[in-house]
C-alpha positions in Angstrom: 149.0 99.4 131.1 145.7 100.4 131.0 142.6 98.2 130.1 140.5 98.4 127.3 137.2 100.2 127.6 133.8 97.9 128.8 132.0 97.0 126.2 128.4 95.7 126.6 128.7 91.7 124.9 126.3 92.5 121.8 127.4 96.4 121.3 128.0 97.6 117.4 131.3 98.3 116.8 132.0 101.6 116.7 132.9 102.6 113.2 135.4 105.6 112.6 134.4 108.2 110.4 136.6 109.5 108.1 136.6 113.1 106.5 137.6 113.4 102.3 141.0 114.6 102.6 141.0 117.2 100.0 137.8 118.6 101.4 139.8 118.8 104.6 142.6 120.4 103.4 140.3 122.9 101.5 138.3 123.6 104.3 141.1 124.5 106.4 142.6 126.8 103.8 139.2 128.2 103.2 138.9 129.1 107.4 141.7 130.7 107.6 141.3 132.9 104.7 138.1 134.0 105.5 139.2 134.7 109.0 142.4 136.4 108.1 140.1 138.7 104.9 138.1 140.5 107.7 140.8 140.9 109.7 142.8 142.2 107.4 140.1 144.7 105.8 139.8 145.9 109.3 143.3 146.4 110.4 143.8 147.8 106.5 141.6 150.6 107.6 143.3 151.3 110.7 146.3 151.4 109.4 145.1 154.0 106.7 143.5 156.0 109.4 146.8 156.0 111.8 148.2 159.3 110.6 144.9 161.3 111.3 145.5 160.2 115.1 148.6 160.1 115.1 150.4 163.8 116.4 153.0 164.3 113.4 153.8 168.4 113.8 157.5 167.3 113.7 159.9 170.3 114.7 162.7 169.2 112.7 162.5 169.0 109.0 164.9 165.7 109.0 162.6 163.7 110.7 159.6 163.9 108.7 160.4 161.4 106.3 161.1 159.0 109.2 157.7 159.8 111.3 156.1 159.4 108.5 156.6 156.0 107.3 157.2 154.7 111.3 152.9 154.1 111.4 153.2 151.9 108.0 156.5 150.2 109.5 154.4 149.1 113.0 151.4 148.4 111.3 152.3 145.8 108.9 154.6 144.0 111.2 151.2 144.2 113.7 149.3 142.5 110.3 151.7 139.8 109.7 151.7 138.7 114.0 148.0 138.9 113.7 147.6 137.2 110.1 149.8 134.2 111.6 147.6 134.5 115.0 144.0 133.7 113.0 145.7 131.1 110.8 146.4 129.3 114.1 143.0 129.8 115.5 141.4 129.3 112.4 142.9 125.9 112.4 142.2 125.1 115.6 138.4 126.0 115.8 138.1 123.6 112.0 139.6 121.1 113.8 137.4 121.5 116.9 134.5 121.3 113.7 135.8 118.3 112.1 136.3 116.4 115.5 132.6 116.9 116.6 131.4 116.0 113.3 133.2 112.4 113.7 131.5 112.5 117.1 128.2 112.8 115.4 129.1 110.5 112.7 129.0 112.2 109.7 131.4 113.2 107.3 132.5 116.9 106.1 130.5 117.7 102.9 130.3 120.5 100.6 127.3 121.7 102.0 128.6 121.6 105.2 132.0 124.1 104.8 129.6 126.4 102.5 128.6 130.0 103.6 125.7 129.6 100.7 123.2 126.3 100.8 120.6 126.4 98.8 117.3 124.0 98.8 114.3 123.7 96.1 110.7 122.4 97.0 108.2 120.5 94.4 104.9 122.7 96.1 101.7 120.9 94.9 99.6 124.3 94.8 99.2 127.3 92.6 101.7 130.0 93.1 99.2 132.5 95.0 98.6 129.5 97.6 101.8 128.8 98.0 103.1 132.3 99.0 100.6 132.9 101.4 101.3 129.7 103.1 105.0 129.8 103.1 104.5 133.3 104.7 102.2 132.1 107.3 105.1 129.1 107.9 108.2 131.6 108.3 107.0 134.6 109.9 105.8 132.5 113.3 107.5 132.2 116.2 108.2 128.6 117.0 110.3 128.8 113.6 112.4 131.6 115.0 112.3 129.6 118.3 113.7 126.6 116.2 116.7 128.5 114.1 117.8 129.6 117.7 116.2 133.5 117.6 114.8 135.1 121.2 111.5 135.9 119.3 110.4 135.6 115.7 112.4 135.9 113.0 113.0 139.8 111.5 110.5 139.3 108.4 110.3 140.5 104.9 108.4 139.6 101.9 106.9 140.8 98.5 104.0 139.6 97.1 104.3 140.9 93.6 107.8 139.1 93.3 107.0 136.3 95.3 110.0 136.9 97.7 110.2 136.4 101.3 113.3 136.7 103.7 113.5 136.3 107.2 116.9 136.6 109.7 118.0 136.9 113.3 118.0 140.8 113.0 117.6 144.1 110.7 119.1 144.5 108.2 119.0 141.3 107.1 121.9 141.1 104.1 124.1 142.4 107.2 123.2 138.9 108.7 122.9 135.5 108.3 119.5 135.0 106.6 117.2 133.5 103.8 115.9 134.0 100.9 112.5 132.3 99.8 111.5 132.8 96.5 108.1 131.4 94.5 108.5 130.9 91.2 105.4 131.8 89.0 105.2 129.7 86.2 101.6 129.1 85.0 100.0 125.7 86.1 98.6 123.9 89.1 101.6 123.7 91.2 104.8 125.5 91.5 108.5 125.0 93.1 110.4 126.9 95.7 113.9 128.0 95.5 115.5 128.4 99.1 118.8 130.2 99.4 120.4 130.4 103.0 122.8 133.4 102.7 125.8 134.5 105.1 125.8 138.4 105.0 129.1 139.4 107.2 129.3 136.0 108.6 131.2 135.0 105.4 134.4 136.4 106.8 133.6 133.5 109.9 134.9 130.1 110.1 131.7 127.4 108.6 130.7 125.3 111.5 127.6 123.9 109.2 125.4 127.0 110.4 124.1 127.1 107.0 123.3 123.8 105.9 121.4 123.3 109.0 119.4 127.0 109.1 118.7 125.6 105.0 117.8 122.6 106.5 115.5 123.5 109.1 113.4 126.0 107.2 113.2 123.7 104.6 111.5 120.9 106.9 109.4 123.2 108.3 107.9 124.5 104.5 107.9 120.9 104.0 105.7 119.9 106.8 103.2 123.1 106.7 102.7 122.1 103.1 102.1 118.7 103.4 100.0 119.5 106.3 97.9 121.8 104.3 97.7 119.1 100.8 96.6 116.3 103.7 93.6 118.9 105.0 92.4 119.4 101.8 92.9 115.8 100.5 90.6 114.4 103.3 88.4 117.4 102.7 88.0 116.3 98.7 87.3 112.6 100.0 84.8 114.0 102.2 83.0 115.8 99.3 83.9 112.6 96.8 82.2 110.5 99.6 78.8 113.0 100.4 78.6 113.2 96.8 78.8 109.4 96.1 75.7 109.1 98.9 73.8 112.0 97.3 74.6 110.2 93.7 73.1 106.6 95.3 69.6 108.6 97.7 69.1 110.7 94.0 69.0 107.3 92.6 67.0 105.7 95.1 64.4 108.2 95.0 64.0 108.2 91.1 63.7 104.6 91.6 60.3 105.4 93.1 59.1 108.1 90.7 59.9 106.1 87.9 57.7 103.0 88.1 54.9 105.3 89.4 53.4 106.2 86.3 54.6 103.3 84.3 52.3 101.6 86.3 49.3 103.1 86.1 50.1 103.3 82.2 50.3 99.7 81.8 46.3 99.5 83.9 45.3 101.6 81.6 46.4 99.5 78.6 45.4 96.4 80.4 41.8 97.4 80.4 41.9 99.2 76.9 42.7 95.8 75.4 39.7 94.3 76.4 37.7 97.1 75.9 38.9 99.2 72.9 41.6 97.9 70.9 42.0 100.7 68.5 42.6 103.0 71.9 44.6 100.3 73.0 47.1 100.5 69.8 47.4 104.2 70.2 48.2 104.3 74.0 51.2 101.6 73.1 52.5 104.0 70.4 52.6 106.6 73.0 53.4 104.5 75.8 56.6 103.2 73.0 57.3 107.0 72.5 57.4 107.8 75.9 60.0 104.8 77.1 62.1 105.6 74.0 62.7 109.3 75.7 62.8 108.5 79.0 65.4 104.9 78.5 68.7 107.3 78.1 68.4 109.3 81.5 66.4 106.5 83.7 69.5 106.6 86.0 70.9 109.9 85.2 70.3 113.5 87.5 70.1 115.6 84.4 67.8 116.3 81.1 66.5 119.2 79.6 63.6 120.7 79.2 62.5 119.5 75.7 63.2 115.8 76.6 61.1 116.1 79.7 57.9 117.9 77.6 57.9 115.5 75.1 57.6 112.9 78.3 54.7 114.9 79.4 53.0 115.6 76.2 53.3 111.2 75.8 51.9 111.0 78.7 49.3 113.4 78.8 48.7 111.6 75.5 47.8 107.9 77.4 45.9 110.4 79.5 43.6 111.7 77.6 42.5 108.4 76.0 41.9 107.0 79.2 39.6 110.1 80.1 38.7 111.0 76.9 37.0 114.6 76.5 37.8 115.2 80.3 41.0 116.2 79.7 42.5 118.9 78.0 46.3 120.1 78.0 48.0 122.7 75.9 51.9 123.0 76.3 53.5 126.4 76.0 57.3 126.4 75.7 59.4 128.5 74.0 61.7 126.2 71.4 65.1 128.4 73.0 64.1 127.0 76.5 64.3 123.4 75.0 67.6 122.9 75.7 68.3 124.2 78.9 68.9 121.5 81.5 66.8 120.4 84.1 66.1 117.6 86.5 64.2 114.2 85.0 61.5 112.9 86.4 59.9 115.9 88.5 57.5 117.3 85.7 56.1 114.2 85.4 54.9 113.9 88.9 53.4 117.6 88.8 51.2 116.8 85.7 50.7 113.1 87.3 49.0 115.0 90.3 47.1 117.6 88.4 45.4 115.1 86.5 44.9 112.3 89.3 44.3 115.0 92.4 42.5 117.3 89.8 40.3 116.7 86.9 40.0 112.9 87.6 37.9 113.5 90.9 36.1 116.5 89.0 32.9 116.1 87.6 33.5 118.2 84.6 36.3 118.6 81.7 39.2 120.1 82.6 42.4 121.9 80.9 45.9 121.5 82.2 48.2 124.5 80.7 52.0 123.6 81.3 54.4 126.7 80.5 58.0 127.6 80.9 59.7 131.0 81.5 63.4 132.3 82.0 64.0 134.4 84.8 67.1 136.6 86.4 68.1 137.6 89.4 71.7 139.1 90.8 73.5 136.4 90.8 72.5 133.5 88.6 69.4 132.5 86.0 66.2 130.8 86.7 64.5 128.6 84.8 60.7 128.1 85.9 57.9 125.6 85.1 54.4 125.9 85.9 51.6 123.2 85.7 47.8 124.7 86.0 44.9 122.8 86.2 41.3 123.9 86.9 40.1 120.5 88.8 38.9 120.8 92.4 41.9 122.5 93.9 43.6 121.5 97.1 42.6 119.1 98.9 43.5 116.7 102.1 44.6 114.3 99.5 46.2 116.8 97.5 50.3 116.1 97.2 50.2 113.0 99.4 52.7 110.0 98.7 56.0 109.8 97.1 54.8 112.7 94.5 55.7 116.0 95.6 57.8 114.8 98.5 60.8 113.0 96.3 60.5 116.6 94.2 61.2 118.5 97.5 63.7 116.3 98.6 65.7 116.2 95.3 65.4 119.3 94.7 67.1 120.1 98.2 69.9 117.2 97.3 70.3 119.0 93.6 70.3 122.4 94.6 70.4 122.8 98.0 67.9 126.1 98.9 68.2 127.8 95.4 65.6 125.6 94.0 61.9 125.9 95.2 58.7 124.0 94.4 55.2 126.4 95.3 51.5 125.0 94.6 49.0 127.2 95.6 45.4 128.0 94.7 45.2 128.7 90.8 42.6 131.6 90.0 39.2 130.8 90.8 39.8 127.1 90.9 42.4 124.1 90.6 46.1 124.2 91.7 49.1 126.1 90.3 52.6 124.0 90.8 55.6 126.5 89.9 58.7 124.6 89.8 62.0 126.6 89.7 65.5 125.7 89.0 68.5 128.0 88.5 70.5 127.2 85.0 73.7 125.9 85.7 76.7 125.5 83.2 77.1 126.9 80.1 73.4 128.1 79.9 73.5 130.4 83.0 
């Protein structure tokens, strides 16, 4: 008597897998009926072809009836030995099936036995970028490589039906092959419905080639699309992140426009109250005005036009006490350019440095003209804003500090190179700053 097998002392027991008898017994039905249909079909249209081949110029009369029904006679006895041949086959190669299957540890499924499997993928993109990625997936060749092809898979698909099929060979409903189809419903993402499809190989015995050909292009859409939704993930933290910084370096270099001028505003009061207290009244009414604007977008990379003009025309206000008949200012805005955005903050420091770089070192009075235009060009508006005054012009000190160097720079951050800032050499004398900003959002 023979000994049991060595077992290693802390080995799993082996478990035995057992197939659903019913699906057994169907599967085996099933194999030898498909088996035994393309046989027959085949040797049915032999046998109706026999007589053509066959040499029936009989010489006697009495023996036509005979030699003709002789081919019929042979060829169904030669139907019924070959019928009960493939039943016997057909049983053996599903048992062969079933028996590595156990070995594998599974057990015999629907799926499994079925000539059609079909699959359906949740694709988190629109339907146009799904199609061209899930042609890009099947028509390489490591998937033809993987399903067992010498090359890449024969390759078919229509874009205005969102249908792709791919197969061993041409033409593919003659083969085993499958059918990709992207549905086009309306929205941000779509699904995939994946139909593996047995073309002659119907009429074969199911060994799983199916399931597993469903399966493996189904992993492999899978995969590419994740692959692709983890790309463009990492690429939308990216931006989320750069835009976070360019949020907090906006903010940082407001921070030091900001408390520029209030500053100097509240020097200017300082000394007004010990000097001249009815000046001093009216610069706090304008300096009240001019906080009351400017509170709701201290923090905030937006304004518009009108909010940031009635910031000027306060603080050209303060100004002018201060200077008295040295300073002049007329503001010409059109009231339909009011409301167009633009950034906070930066017109300030422009008339800031026409008035301290400017007419404060003059000698004489001088006029600061601040005006506002709408330009066009081919692919988006512009909205531009020019400050002129007619104070010494440019000098060494001209534009030095934080000034015109936090405009540039958040202009840059803002806009990136659509936006400019110029100042140049008015006409005759003075500086002309031209500030220009393309209008963005519903006003472009």
């Amino acid at each position: 008597m023979s000994s049991p097998p060595f077992l290693p002392f802390n080995a799993p027991p082996v478990s035995e897998v057992k197939h659903d008898r019913r699906l057994v017994r169907r599967y085996l039905l099933q194999s030898a009926l498909r088996l035994n249909a393309g046989s027959i079909l085949f040797l049915s249209l032999a046998i109706a072809l026999l007589p053509l081949w066959l040499n029936l110029s009989l010489t006697a009369p009495g023996e036509i009836e005979t030699r003709k029904l002789t081919p019929y006679i042979v060829g169904g006895g030669v139907v019924v030995a070959v019928m009960v041949w493939l039943a016997l086959m057909s049983n053996g190669i599903a048992r062969s099936f079933l028996a590595r299957l156990g070995e594998e540890g599974k057990a015999l499924s629907a799926e499994a036995m079925a000539s059609l499997v079909t699959r359906r993928i949740e694709a988190p993109f629109n339907p146009y970028t799904t199609f061209d990625l899930c042609t890009d997936s099947l028509s390489g060749l490591a998937l033809g490589t993987a399903l067992g092809y010498s090359g890449p898979p024969a390759f078919f698909h229509d874009p205005f039906k969102g249908r792709i099929v791919l197969g061993r060979w041409r033409p593919l409903a003659l083969g085993r092959h499958v059918e990709v189809r992207v549905s086009f419903d309306l929205g941000p993402n779509c699904h995939i419905e994946l139909r593996c499809r047995p073309g002659l190989a119907w009429f074969a015995i199911q060994q799983g080639e199916s399931l597993k050909t469903a399966e493996m292009v189904s992993t492999q859409l899978q995969l590419h699309l994740a692959r692709h939704a983890s790309a463009l993930n990492a690429a939308r933290r990216e931006r989320e992140l750069e835009r976070t910084s360019l949020q907090a370096r906006l903010s940082a270099l407001q921070a030091q426009v900001e408390p520029h001028f209030l500053f100097n505003t509240l020097a200017n009061l300082k000394y007004l109250i010990r000097t001249d207290q009815r000046a001093a009244q009216e610069m706090l009414d304008h300096l009240v005005g001019y906080l009351q604007n400017a509170m709701p977008d201290m923090r905030s990379a937006s304004s518009t036009l009108g909010r940031e003009m009635d910031l000027v025309s306060d603080y050209l206000a303060v100004m002018r006490i201060r200077m008295g008949a040295r300073l002049r200012y007329a503001v010409e805005v059109a009231e339909q350019l009011r409301s167009l955005p633009f950034p906070p903050a930066m017109l300030i420091s422009l008339v800031e440095n026409a008035v301290k770089h400017g007419l404060e070192r003059a000698s004489r009075p001088g006029l600061i003209t601040i005006s506002a235009r709408h330009e066009s060009d081919s692919t988006h508006g512009l909205l531009s804003v020019s400050v002129v005054d007619d104070g010494v012009g440019l000098t060494e000190q001209s534009g030095q500090g934080t000034g015109l160097a936090n405009i540039t720079e958040r202009l840059l951050l803002l806009y990136g190179r659509k936006a400019s800032l110029f100042v140049e050499p008015g006409d005759g004398q003075g500086v002309c700053a031209v500030l220009t900003v393309p209008i963005v959002g519903s006003h472009a």
